[in-house]
PDB file of N, CA, C, O and CB in Angstrom:
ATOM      1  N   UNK A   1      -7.233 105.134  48.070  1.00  0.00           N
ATOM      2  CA  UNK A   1      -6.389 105.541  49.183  1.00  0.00           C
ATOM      3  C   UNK A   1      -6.702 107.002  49.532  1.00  0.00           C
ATOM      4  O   UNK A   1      -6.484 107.833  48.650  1.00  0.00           O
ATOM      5  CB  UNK A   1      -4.875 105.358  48.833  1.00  0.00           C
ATOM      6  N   UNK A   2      -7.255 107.475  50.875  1.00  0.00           N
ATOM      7  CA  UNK A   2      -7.285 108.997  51.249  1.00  0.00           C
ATOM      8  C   UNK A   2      -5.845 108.998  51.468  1.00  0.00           C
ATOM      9  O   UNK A   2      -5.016 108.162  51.827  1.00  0.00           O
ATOM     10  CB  UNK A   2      -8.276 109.544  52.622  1.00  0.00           C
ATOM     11  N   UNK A   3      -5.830 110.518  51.048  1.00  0.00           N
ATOM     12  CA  UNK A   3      -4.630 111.256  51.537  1.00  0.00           C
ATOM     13  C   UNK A   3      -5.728 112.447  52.368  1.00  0.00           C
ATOM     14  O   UNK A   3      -6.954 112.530  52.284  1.00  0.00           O
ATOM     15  CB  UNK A   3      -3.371 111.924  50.060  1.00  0.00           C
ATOM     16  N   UNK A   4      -4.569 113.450  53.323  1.00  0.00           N
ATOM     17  CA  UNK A   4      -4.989 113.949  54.087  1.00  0.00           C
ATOM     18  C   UNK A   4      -4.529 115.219  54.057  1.00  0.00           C
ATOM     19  O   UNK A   4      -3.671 115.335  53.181  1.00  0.00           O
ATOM     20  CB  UNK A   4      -4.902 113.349  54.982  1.00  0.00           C
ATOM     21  N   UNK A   5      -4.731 116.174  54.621  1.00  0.00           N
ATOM     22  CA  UNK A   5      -3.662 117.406  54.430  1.00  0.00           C
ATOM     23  C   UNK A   5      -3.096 117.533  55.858  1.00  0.00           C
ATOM     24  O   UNK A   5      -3.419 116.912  56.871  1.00  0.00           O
ATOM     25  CB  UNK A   5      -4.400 118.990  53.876  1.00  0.00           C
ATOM     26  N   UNK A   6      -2.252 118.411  55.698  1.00  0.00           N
ATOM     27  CA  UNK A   6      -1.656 118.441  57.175  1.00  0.00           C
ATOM     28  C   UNK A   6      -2.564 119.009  58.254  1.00  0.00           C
ATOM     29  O   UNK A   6      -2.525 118.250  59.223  1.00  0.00           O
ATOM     30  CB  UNK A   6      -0.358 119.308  57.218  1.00  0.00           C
ATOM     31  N   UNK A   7      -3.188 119.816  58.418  1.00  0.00           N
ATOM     32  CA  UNK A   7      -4.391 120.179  59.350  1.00  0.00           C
ATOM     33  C   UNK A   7      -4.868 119.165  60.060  1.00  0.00           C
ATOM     34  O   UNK A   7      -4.713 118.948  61.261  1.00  0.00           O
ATOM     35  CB  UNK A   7      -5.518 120.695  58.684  1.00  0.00           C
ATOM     36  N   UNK A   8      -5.889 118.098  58.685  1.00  0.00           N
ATOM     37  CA  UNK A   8      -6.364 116.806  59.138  1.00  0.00           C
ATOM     38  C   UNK A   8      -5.602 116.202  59.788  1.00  0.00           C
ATOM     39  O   UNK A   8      -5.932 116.059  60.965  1.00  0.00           O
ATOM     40  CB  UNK A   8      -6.716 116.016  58.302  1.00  0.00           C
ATOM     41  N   UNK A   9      -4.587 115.732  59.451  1.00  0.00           N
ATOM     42  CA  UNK A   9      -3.435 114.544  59.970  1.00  0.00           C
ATOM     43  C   UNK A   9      -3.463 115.014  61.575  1.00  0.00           C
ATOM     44  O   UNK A   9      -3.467 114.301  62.579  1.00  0.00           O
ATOM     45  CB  UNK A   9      -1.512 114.701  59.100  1.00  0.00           C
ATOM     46  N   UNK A  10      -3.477 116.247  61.474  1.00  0.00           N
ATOM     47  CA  UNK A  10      -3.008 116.686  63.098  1.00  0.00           C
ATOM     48  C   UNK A  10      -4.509 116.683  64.098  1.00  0.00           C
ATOM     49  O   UNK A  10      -4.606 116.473  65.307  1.00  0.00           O
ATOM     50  CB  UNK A  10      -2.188 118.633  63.097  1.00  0.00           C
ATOM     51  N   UNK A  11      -5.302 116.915  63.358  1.00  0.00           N
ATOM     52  CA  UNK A  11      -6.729 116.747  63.922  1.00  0.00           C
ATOM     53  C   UNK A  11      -6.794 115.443  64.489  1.00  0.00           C
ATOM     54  O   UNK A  11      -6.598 115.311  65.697  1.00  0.00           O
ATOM     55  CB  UNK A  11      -7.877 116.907  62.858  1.00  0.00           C
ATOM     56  N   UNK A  12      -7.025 114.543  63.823  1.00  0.00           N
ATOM     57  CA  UNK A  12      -6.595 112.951  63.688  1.00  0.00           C
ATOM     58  C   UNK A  12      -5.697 112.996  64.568  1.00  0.00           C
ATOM     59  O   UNK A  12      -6.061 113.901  65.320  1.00  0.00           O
ATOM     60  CB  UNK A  12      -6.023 112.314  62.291  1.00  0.00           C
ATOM     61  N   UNK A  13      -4.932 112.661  64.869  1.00  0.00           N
ATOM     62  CA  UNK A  13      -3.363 112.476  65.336  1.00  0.00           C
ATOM     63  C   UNK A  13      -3.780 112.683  67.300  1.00  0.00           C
ATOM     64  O   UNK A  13      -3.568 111.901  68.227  1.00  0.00           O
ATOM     65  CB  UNK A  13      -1.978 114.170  64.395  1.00  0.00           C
ATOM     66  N   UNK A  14      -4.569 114.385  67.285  1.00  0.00           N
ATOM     67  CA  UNK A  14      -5.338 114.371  68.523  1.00  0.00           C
ATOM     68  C   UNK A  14      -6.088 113.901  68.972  1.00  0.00           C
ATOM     69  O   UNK A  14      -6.120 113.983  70.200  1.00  0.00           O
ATOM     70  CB  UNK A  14      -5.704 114.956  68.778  1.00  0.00           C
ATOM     71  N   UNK A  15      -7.099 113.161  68.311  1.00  0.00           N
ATOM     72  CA  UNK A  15      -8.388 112.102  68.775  1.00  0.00           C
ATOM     73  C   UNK A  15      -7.892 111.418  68.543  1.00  0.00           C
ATOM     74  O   UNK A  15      -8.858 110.728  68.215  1.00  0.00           O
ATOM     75  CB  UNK A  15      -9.716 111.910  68.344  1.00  0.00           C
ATOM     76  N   UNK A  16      -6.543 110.386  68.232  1.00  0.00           N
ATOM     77  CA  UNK A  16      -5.635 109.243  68.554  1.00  0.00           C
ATOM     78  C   UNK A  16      -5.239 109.472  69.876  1.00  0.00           C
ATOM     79  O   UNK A  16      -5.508 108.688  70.785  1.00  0.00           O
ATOM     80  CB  UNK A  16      -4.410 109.094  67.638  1.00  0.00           C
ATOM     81  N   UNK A  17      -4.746 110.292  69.993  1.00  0.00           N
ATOM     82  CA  UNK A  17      -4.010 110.951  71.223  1.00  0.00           C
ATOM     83  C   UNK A  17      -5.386 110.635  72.399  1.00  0.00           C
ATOM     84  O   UNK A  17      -5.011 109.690  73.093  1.00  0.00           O
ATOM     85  CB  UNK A  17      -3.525 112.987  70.894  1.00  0.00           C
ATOM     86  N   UNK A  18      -6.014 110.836  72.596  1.00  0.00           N
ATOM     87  CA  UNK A  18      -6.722 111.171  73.648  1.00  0.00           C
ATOM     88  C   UNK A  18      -7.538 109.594  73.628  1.00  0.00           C
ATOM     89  O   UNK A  18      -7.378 108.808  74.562  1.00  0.00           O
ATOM     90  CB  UNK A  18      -7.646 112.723  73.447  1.00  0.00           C
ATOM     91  N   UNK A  19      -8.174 109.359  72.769  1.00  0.00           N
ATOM     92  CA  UNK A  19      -8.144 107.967  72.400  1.00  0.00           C
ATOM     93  C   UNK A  19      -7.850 106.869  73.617  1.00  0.00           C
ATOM     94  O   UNK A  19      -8.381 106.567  74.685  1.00  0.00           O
ATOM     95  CB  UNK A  19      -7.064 107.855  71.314  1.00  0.00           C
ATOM     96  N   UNK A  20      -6.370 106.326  72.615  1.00  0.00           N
ATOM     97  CA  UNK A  20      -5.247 106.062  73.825  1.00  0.00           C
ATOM     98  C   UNK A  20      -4.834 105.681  74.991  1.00  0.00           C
ATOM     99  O   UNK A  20      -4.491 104.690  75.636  1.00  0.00           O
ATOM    100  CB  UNK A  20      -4.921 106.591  74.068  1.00  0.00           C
ATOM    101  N   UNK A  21      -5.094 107.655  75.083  1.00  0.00           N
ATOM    102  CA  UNK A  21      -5.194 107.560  77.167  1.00  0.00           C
ATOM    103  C   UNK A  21      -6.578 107.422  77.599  1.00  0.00           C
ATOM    104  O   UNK A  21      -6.633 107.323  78.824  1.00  0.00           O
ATOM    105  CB  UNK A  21      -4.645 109.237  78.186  1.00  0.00           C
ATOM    106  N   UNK A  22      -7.725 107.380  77.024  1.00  0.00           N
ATOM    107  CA  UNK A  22      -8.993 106.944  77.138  1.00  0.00           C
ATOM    108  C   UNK A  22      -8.931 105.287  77.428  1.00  0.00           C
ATOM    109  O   UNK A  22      -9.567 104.912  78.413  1.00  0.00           O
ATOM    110  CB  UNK A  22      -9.784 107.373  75.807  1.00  0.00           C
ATOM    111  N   UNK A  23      -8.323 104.421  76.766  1.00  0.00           N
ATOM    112  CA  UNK A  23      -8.127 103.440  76.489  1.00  0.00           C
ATOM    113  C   UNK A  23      -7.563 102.642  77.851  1.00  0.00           C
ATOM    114  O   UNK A  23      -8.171 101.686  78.332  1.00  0.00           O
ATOM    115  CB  UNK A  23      -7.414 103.559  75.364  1.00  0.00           C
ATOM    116  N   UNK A  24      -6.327 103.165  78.398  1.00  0.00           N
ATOM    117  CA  UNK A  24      -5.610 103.150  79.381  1.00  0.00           C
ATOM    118  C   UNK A  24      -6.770 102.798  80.718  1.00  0.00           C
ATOM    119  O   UNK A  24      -6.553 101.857  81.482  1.00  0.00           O
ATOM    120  CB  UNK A  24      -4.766 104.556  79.374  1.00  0.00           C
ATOM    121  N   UNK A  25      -8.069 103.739  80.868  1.00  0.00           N
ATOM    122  CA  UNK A  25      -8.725 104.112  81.939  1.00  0.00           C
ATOM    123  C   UNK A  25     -10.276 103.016  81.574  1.00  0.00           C
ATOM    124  O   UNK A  25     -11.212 102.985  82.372  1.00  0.00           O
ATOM    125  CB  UNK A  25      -8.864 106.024  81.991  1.00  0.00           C
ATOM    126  N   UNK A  26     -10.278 102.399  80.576  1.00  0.00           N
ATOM    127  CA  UNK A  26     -11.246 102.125  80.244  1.00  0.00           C
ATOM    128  C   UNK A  26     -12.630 102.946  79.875  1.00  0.00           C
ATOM    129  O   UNK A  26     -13.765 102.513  79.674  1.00  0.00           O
ATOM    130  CB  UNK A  26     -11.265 101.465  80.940  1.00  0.00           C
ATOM    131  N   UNK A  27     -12.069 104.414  79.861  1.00  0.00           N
ATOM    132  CA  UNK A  27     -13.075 105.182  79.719  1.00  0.00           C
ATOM    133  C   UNK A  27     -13.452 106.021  78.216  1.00  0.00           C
ATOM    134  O   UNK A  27     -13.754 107.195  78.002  1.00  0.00           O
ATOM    135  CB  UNK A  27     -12.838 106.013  80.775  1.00  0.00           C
ATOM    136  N   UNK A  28     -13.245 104.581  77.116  1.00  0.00           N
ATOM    137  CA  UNK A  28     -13.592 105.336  75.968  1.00  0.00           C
ATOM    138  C   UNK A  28     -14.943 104.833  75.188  1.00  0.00           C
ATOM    139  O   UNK A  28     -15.322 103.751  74.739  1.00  0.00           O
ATOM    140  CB  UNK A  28     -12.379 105.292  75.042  1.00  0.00           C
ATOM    141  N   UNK A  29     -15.619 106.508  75.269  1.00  0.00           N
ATOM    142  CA  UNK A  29     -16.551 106.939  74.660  1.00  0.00           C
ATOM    143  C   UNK A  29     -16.647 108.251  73.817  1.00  0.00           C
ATOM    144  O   UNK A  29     -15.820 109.162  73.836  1.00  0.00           O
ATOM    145  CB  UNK A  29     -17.281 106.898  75.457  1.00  0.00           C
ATOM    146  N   UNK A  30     -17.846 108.196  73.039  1.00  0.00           N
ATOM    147  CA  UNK A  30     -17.602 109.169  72.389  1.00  0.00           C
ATOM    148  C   UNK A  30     -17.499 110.818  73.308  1.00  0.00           C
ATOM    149  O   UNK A  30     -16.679 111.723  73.154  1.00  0.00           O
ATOM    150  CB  UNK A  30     -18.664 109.000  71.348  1.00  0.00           C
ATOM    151  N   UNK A  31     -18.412 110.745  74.048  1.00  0.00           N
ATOM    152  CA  UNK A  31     -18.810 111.999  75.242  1.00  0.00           C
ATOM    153  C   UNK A  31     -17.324 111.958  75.630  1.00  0.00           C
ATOM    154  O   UNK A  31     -16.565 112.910  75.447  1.00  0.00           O
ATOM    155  CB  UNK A  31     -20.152 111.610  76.788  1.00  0.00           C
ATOM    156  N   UNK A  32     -16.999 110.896  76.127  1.00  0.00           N
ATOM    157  CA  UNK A  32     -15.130 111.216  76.847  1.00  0.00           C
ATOM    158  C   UNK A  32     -13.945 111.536  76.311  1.00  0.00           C
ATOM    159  O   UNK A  32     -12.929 111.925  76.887  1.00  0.00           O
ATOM    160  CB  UNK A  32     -14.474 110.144  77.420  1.00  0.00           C
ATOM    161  N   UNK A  33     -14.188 111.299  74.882  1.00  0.00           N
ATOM    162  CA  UNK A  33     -13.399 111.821  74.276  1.00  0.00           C
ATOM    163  C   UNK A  33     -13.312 113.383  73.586  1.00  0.00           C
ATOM    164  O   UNK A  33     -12.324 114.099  73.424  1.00  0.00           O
ATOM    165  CB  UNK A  33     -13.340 110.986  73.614  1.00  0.00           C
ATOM    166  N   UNK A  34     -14.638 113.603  73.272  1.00  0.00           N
ATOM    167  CA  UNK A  34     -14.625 115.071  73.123  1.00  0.00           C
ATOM    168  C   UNK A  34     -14.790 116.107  74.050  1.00  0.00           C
ATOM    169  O   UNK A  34     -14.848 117.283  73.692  1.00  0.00           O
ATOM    170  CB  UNK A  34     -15.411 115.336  72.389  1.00  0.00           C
ATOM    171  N   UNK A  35     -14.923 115.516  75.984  1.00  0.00           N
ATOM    172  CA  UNK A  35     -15.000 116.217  77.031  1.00  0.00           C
ATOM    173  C   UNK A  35     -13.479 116.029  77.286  1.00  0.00           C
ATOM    174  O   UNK A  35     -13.082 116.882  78.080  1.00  0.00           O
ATOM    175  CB  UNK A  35     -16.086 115.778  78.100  1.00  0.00           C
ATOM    176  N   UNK A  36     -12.283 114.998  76.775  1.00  0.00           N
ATOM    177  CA  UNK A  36     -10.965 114.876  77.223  1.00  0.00           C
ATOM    178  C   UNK A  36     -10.308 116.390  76.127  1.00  0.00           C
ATOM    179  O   UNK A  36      -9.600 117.308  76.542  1.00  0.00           O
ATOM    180  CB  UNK A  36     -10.255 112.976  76.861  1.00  0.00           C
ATOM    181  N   UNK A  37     -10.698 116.254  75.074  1.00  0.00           N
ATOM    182  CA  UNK A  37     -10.172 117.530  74.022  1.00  0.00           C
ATOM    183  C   UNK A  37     -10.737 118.875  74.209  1.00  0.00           C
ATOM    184  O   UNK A  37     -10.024 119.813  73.853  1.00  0.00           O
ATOM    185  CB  UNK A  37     -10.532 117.240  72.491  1.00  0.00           C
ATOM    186  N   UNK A  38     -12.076 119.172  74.785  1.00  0.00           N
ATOM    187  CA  UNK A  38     -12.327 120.518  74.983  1.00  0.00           C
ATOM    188  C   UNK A  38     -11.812 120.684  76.346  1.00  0.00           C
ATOM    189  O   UNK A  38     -12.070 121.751  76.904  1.00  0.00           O
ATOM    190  CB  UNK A  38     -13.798 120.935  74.787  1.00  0.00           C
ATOM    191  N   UNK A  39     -11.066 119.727  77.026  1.00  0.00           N
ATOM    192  CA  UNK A  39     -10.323 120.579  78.768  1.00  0.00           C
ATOM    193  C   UNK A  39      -9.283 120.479  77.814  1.00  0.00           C
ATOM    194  O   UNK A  39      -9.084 121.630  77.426  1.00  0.00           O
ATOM    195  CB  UNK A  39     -10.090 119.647  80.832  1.00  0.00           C
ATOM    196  N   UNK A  40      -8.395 119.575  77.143  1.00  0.00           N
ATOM    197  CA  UNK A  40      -7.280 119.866  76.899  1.00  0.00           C
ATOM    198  C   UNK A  40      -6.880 121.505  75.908  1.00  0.00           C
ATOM    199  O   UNK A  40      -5.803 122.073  75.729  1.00  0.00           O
ATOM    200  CB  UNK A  40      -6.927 118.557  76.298  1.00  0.00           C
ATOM    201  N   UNK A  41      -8.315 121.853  75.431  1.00  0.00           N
ATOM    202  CA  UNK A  41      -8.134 122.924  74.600  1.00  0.00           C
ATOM    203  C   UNK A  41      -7.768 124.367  75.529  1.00  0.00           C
ATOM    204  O   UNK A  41      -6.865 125.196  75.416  1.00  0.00           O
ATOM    205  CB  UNK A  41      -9.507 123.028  73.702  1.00  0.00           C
ATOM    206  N   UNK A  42      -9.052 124.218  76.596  1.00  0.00           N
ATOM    207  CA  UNK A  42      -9.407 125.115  77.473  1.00  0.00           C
ATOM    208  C   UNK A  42      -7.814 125.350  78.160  1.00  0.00           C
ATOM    209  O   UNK A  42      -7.405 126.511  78.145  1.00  0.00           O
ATOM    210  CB  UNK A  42     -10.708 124.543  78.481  1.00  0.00           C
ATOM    211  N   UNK A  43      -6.911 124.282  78.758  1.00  0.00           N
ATOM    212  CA  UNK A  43      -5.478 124.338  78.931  1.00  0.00           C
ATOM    213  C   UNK A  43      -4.478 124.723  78.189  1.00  0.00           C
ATOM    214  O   UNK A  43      -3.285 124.782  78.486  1.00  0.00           O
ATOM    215  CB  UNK A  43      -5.141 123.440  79.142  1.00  0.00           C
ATOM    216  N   UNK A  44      -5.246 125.100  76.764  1.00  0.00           N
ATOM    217  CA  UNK A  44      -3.673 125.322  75.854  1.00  0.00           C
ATOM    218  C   UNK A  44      -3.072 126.486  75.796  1.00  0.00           C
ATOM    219  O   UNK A  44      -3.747 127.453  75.444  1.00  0.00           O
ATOM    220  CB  UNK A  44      -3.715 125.084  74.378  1.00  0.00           C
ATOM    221  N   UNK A  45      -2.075 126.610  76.032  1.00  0.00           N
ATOM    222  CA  UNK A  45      -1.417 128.048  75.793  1.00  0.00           C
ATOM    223  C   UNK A  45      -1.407 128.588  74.026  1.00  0.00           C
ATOM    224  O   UNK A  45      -1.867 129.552  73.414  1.00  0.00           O
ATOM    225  CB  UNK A  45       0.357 127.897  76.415  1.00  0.00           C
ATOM    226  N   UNK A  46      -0.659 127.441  73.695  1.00  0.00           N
ATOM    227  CA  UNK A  46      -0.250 127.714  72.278  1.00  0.00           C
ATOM    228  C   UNK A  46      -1.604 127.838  71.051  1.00  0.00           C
ATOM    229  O   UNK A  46      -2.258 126.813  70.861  1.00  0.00           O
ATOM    230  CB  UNK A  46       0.808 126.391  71.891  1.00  0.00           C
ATOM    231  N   UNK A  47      -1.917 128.933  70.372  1.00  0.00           N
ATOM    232  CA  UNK A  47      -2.999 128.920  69.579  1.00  0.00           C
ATOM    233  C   UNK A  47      -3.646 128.354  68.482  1.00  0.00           C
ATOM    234  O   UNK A  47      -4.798 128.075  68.150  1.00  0.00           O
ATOM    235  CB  UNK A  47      -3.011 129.612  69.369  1.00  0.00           C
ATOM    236  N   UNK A  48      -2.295 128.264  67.944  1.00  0.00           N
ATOM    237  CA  UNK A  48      -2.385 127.022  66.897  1.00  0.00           C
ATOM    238  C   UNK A  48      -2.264 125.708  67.027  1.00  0.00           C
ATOM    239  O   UNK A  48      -1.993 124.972  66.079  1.00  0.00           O
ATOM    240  CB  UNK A  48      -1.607 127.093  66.076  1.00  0.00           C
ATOM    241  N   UNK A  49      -2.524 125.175  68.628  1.00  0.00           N
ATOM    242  CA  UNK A  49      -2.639 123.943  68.796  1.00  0.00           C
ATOM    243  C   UNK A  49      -4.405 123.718  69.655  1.00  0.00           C
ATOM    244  O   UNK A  49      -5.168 122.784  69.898  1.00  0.00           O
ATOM    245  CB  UNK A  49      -1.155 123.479  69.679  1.00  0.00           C
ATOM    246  N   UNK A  50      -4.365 125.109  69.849  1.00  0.00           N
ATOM    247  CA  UNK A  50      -6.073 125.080  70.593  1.00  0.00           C
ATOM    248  C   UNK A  50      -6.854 124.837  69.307  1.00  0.00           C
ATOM    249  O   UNK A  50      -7.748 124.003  69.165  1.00  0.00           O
ATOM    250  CB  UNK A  50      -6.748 126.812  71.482  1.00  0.00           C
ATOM    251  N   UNK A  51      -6.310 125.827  68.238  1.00  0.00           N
ATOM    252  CA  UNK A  51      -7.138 125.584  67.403  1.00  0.00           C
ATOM    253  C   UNK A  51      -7.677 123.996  66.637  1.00  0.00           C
ATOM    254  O   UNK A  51      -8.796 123.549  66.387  1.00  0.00           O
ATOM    255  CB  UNK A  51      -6.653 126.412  66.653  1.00  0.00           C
ATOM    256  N   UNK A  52      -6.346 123.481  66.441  1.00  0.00           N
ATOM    257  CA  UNK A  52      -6.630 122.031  66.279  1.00  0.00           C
ATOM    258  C   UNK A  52      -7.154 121.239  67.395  1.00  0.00           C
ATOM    259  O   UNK A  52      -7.851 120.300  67.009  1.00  0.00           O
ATOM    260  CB  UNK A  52      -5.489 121.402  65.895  1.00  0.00           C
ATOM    261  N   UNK A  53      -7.067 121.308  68.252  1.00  0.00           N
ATOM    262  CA  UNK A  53      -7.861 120.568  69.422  1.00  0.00           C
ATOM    263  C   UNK A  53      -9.471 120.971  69.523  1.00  0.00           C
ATOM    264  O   UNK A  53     -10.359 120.266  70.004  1.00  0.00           O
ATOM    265  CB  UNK A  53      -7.124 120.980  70.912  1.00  0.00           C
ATOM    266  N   UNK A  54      -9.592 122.146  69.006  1.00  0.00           N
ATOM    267  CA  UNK A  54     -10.963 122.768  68.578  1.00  0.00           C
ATOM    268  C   UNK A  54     -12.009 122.123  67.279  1.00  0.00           C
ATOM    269  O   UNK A  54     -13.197 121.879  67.068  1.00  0.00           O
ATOM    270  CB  UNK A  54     -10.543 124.247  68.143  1.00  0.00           C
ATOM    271  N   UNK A  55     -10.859 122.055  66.702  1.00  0.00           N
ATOM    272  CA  UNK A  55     -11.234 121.359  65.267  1.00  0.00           C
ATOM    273  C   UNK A  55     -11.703 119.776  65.677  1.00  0.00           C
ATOM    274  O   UNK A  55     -12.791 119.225  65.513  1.00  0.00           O
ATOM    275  CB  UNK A  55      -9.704 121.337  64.074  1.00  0.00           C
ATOM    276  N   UNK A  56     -10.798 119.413  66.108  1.00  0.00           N
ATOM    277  CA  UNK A  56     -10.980 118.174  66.749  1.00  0.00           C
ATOM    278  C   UNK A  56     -12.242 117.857  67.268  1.00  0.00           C
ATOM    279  O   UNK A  56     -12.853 116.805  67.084  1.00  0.00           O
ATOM    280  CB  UNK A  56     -10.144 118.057  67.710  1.00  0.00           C
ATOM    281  N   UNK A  57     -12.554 118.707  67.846  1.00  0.00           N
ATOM    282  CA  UNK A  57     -13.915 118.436  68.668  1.00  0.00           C
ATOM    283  C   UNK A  57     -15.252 118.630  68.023  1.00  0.00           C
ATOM    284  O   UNK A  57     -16.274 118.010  68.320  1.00  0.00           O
ATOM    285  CB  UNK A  57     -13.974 119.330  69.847  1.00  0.00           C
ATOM    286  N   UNK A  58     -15.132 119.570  67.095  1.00  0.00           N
ATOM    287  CA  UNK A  58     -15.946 119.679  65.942  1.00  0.00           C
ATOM    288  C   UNK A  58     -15.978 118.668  64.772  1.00  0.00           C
ATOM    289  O   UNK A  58     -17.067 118.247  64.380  1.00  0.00           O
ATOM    290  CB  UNK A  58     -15.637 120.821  65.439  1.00  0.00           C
ATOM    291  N   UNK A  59     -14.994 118.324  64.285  1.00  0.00           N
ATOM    292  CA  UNK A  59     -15.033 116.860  63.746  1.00  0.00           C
ATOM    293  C   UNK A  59     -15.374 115.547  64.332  1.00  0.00           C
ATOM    294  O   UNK A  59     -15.714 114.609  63.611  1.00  0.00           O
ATOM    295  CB  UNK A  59     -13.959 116.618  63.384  1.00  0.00           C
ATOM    296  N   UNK A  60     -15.303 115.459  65.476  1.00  0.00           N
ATOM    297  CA  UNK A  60     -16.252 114.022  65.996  1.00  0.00           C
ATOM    298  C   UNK A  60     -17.447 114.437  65.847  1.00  0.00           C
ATOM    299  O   UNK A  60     -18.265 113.690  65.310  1.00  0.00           O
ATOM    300  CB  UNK A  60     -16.143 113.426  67.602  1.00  0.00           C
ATOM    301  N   UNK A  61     -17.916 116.056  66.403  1.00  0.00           N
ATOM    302  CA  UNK A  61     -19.231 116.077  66.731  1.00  0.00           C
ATOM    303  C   UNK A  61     -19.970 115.883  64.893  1.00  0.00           C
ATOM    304  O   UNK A  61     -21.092 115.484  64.583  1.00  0.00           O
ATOM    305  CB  UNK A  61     -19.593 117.743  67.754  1.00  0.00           C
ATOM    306  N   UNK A  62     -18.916 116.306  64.054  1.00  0.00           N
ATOM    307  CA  UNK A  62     -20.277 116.280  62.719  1.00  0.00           C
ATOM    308  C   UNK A  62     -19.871 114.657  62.187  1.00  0.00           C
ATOM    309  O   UNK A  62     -20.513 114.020  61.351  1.00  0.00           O
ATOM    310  CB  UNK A  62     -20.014 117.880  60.956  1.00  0.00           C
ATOM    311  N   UNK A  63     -19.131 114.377  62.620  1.00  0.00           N
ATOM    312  CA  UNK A  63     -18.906 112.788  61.856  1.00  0.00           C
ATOM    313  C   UNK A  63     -19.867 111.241  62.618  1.00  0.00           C
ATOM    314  O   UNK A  63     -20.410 110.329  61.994  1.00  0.00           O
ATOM    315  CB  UNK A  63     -16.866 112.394  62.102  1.00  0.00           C
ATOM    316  N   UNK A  64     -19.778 111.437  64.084  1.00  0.00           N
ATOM    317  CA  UNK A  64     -20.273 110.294  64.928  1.00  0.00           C
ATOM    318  C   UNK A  64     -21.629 110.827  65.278  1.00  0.00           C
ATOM    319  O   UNK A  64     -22.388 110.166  65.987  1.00  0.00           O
ATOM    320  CB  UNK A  64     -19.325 109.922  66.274  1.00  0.00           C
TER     321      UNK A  64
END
């Protein structure tokens, strides 16, 4: 069984998130999903949520 730490979970949690509404449009790919998280980053006010949306995008790119 992985466990996760909270960072991950929330990393995760955002490429669910975007996922999702990818899903909705029929437009999920890998390119669309990490071009849906770096605008949503580029929009963020809050820093500690850019940062995870950052992370995010860096974790698809070294995993897929």
């Amino acid at each position: 069984m992985n466990t996760y730490d909270e960072r991950t979970r929330l990393i995760l949690a955002e490429i669910g998130r975007v996922t999702l509404g990818l899903l909705a449009s029929d437009g999920v790919t890998k390119q669309g999903i990490v071009d849906k998280l770096k605008n949503d980053a580029k929009e963020e006010d809050n820093p500690a949520r850019k940062s995870i949306l950052d992370d995010a995008v860096n974790y698809l790119n070294s995993q897929i």
